[in-house]
C-alpha positions in Angstrom: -80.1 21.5 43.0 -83.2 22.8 44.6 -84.7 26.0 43.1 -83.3 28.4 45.8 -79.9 26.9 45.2 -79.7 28.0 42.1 -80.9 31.4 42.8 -78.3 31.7 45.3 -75.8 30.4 42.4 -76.6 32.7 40.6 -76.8 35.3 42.7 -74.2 38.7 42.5 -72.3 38.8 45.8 -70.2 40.7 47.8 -67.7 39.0 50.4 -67.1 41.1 53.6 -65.2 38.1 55.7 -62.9 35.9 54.3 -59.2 35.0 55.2 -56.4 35.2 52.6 -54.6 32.0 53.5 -58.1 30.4 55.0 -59.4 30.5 51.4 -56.5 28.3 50.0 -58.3 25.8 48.3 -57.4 21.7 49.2 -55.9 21.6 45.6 -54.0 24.8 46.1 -53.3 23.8 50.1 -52.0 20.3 48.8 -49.5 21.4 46.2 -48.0 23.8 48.8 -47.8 21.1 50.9 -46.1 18.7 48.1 -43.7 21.3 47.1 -42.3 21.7 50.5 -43.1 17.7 51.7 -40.8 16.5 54.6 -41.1 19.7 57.1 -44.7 20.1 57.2 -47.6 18.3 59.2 -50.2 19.5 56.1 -51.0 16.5 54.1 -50.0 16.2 50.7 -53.5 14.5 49.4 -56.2 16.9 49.2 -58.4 13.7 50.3 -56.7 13.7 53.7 -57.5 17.3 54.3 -60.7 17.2 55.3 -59.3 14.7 58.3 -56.6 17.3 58.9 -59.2 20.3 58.7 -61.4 19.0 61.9 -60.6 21.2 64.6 -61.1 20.3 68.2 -61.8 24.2 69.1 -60.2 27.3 68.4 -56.9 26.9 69.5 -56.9 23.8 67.8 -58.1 25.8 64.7 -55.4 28.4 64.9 -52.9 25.7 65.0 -53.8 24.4 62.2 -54.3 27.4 60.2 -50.8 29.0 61.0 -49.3 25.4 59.4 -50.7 26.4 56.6 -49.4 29.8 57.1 -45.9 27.9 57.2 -46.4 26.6 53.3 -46.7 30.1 52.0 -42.9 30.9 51.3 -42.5 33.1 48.5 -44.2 36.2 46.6 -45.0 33.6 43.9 -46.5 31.4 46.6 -48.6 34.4 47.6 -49.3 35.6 44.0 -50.8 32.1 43.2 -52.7 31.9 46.4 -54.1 35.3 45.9 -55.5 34.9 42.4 -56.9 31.3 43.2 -58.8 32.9 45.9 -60.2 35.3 43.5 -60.9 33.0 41.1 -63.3 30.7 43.2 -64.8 33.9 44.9 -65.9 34.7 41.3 -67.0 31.4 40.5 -69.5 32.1 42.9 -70.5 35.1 41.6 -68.8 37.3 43.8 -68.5 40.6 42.2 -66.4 42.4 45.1 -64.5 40.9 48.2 -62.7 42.4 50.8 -60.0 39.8 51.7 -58.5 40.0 55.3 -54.6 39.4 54.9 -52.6 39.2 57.9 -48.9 40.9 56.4 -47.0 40.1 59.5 -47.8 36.0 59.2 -45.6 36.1 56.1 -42.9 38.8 56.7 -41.8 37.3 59.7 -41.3 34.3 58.0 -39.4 36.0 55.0 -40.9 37.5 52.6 -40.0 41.0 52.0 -43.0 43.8 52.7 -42.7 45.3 49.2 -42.5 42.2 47.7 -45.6 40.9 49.6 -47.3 43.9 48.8 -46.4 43.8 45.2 -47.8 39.6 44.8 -51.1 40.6 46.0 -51.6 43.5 44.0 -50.3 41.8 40.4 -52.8 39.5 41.7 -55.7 41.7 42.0 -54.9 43.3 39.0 -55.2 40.0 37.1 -58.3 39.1 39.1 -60.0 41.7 37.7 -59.0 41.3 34.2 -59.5 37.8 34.1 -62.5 36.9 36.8 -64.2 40.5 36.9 -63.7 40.8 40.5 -62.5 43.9 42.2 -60.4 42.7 45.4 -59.7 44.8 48.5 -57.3 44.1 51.6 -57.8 44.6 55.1 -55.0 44.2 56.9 -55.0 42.7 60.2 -52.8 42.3 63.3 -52.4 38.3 64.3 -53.6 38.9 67.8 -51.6 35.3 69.4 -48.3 37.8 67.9 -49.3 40.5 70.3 -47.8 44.3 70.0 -44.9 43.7 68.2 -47.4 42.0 65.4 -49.1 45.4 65.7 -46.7 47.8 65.1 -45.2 45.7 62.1 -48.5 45.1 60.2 -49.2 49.1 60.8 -45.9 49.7 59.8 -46.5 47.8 56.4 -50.1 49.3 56.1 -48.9 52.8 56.1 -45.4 52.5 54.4 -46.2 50.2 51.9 -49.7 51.4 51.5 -50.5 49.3 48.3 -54.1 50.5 46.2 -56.1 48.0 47.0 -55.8 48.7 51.3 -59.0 50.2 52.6 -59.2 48.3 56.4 -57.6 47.6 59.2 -58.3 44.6 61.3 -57.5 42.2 64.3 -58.1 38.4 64.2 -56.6 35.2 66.3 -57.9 34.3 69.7 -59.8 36.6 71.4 -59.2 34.9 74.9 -55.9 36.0 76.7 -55.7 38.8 73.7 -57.6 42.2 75.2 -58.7 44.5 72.4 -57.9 47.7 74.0 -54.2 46.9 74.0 -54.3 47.6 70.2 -55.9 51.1 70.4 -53.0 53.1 69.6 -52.6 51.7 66.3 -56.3 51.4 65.2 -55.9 55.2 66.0 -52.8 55.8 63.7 -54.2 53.4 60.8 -57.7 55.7 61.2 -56.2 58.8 61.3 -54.6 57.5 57.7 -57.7 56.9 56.4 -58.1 53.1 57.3 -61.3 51.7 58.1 -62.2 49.9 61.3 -62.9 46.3 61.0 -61.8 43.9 63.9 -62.9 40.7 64.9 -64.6 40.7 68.1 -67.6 38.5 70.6 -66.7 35.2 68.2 -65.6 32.8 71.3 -65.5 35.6 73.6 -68.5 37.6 75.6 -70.4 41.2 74.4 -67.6 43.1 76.5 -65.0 42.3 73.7 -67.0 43.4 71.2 -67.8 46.8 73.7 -64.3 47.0 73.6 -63.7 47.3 70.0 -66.5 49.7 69.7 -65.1 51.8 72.4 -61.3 51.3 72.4 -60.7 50.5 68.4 -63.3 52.6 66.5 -65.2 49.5 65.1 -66.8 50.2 61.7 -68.0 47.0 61.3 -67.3 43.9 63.8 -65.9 40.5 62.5 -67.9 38.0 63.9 -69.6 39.4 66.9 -72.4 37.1 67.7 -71.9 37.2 71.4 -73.9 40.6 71.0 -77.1 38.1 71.4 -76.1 37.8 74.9 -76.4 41.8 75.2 -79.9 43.7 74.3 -78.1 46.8 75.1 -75.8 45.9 73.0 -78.1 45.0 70.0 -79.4 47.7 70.4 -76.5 50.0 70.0 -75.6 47.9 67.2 -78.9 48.6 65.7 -79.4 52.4 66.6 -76.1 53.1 65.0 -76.3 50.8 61.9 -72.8 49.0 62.9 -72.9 45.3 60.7 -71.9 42.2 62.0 -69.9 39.8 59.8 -71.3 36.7 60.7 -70.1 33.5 59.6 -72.3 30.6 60.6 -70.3 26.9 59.9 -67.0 28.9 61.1 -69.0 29.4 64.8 -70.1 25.7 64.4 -66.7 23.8 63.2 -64.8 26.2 65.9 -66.9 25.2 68.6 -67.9 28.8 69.1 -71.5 28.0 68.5 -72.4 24.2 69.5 -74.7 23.2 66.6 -76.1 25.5 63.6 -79.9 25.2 64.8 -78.7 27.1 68.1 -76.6 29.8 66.1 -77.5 33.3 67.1 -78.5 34.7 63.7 -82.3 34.6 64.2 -81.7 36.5 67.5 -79.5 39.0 65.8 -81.8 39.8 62.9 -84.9 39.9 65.1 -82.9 42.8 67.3 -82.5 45.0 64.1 -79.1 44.3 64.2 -77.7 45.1 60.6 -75.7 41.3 59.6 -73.8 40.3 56.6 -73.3 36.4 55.8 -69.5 34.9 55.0 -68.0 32.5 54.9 -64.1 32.9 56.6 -62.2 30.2 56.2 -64.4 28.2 53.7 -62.3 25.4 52.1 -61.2 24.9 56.3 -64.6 24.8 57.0 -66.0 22.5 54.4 -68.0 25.4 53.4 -68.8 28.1 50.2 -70.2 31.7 50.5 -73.2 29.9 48.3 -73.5 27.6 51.2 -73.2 29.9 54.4 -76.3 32.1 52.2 -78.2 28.2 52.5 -77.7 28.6 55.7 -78.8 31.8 56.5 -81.6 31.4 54.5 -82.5 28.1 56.5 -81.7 29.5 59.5 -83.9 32.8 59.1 -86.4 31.2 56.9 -85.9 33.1 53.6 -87.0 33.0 50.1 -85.4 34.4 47.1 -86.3 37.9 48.0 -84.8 37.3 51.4 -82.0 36.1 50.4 -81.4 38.8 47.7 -81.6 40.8 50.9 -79.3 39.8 52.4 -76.6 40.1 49.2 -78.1 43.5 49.3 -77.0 44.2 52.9 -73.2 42.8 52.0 -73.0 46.1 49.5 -74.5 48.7 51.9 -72.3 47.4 54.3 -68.9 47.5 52.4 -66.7 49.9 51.8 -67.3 50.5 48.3 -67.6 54.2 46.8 -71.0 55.2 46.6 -70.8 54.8 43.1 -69.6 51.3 43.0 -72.5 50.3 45.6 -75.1 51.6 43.1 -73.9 49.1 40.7 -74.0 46.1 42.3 -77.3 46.8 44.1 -78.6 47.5 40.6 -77.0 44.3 39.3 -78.5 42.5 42.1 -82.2 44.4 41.8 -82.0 43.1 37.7 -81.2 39.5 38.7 -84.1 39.1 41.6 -86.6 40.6 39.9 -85.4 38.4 36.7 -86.5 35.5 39.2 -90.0 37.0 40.4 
């Protein structure tokens, strides 16, 4: 392990980006997979996944992960996903995550709202007794399910409200799937006291990403490296301190980005655009939050400082209280200058 390898190991993180289901680990995926063997395309052997985990492009990719969608039947399915999740997030030093969970994927396949709800929560209960990692959910609205996804993960958001909601989201395709469609219920989960957090300007242009600025109250944008195209854009971006959650091997393995040597992260950074590194679907991917920071750091030619920077920018743009911000940042400020 090279020197700022292990700094990065080391390193206290926060995860902004990162998909419930995507996370599933190939041991996790494969036991799923085992359990309910005969009515399922997902392999079985962890080994093969890697095969089964090469997407062609993002409809390919969605495909894919919605069959693995298919193998989470139960709350004790989800309970065992969820704490998994949080225990190789903390393996990596992650200290706080906020995991995007997509509510209507599994309650129209039949599991009850209160007891999805309830599995998550006994998870991140346990998460943080046993990893000492806080969890948060944002929930998002499958975009390929359209309005009547909407109004169902709203309805579970706001009914079911369990502690650990704080966002509101939208993820799938982007093409065929306009954001302003969805305004009327980013509206109704803000005026709850939701936070704004779609995806946006991943395999679509900067007008998406104007859109969910415009139409859906963005607080943040999932994604969003089309705003490269845009210097306006970048610039408003910049002026009003809106982060980007950019997640570099996703863009490269969904053919968003062609190769990682042409992703627009340099361009973003050198704008003033505020960015926060993730890592989305990792086990998908091939890929770690420890390894998307390599990337990054690669990519934007960091050293350890830089790179504590960027863990740094992850806090200041999450939705932490002020008070739990503090912490972390401090926590982070003890372990670079430990490394000085």
């Amino acid at each position: 392990m090279t020197e700022l390898a292990s700094f990065i190991a080391g390193l206290p993180k926060a995860e902004l980006h990162v998909h419930h289901v995507g996370s599933a680990s190939p041991r996790i995926v494969a036991e799923l997979a085992a359990r309910h063997e005969g009515n399922s395309p997902v392999p079985a052997d962890p080994a093969a996944l890697a095969d089964y985990f090469a997407f062609r492009d993002f409809a390919h990719f969605i495909e894919v992960y919605l069959s693995v969608v298919d193998l989470v039947r139960d709350d004790e399915d989800v309970r065992t996903l969820t704490y998994e999740v949080a225990r190789e997030l903390a393996r990596q030093q992650v200290r706080y995550a906020e995991l995007t969970v997509t509510p209507y994927s599994h309650v129209s396949r039949g599991i009850p709202a209160p007891a999805f709800c309830t599995a998550i929560e006994d998870a991140r209960a346990a998460a943080a007794r046993d990893f000492g990692i806080e969890l948060r959910w944002c929930f998002d609205i499958p975009g390929e399910a359209g309005l009547p996804a909407a109004e169902e993960t709203l309805r579970i958001a706001l009914e079911e409200r369990p502690d650990g909601l704080l966002s509101f989201g939208l993820g799938g395709p982007e093409i065929g799937v306009p954001r302003p469609q969805f305004k009327p219920y980013f509206d109704k989960a803000r005026a709850a006291g939701l936070r704004s957090v779609p995806h946006a300007g991943e395999t679509t242009g900067p007008g998406t990403i104007w859109d969910a600025l415009r139409d859906l109250g963005a607080e943040r944008i999932g994604h969003g490296i089309a705003a490269a195209e845009d210097p306006q854009l970048m610039s408003y971006l910049a002026d009003h301190q809106i982060p980007l959650e950019v997640c570099p091997t996703s863009n490269v393995r969904t053919r968003a980005v062609a190769s990682i040597e042409e992703h627009p992260l340099p361009a973003l950074v050198a704008a003033g655009v505020p960015v926060t590194i993730n890592s989305d679907d990792p086990p998908m991917f091939g890929t770690t939050l420890e390894e998307e920071y390599a990337v990054a750091a690669h990519l934007l030619g960091l050293d350890e400082a830089g790179v504590a920077d960027l863990a740094r920018a992850a806090v200041t743009a999450s939705f932490l209280p002020h008070a739990g911000k503090e912490r972390l940042l401090t926590e982070i400020g003890d372990y670079a200058a430990g490394h000085a």
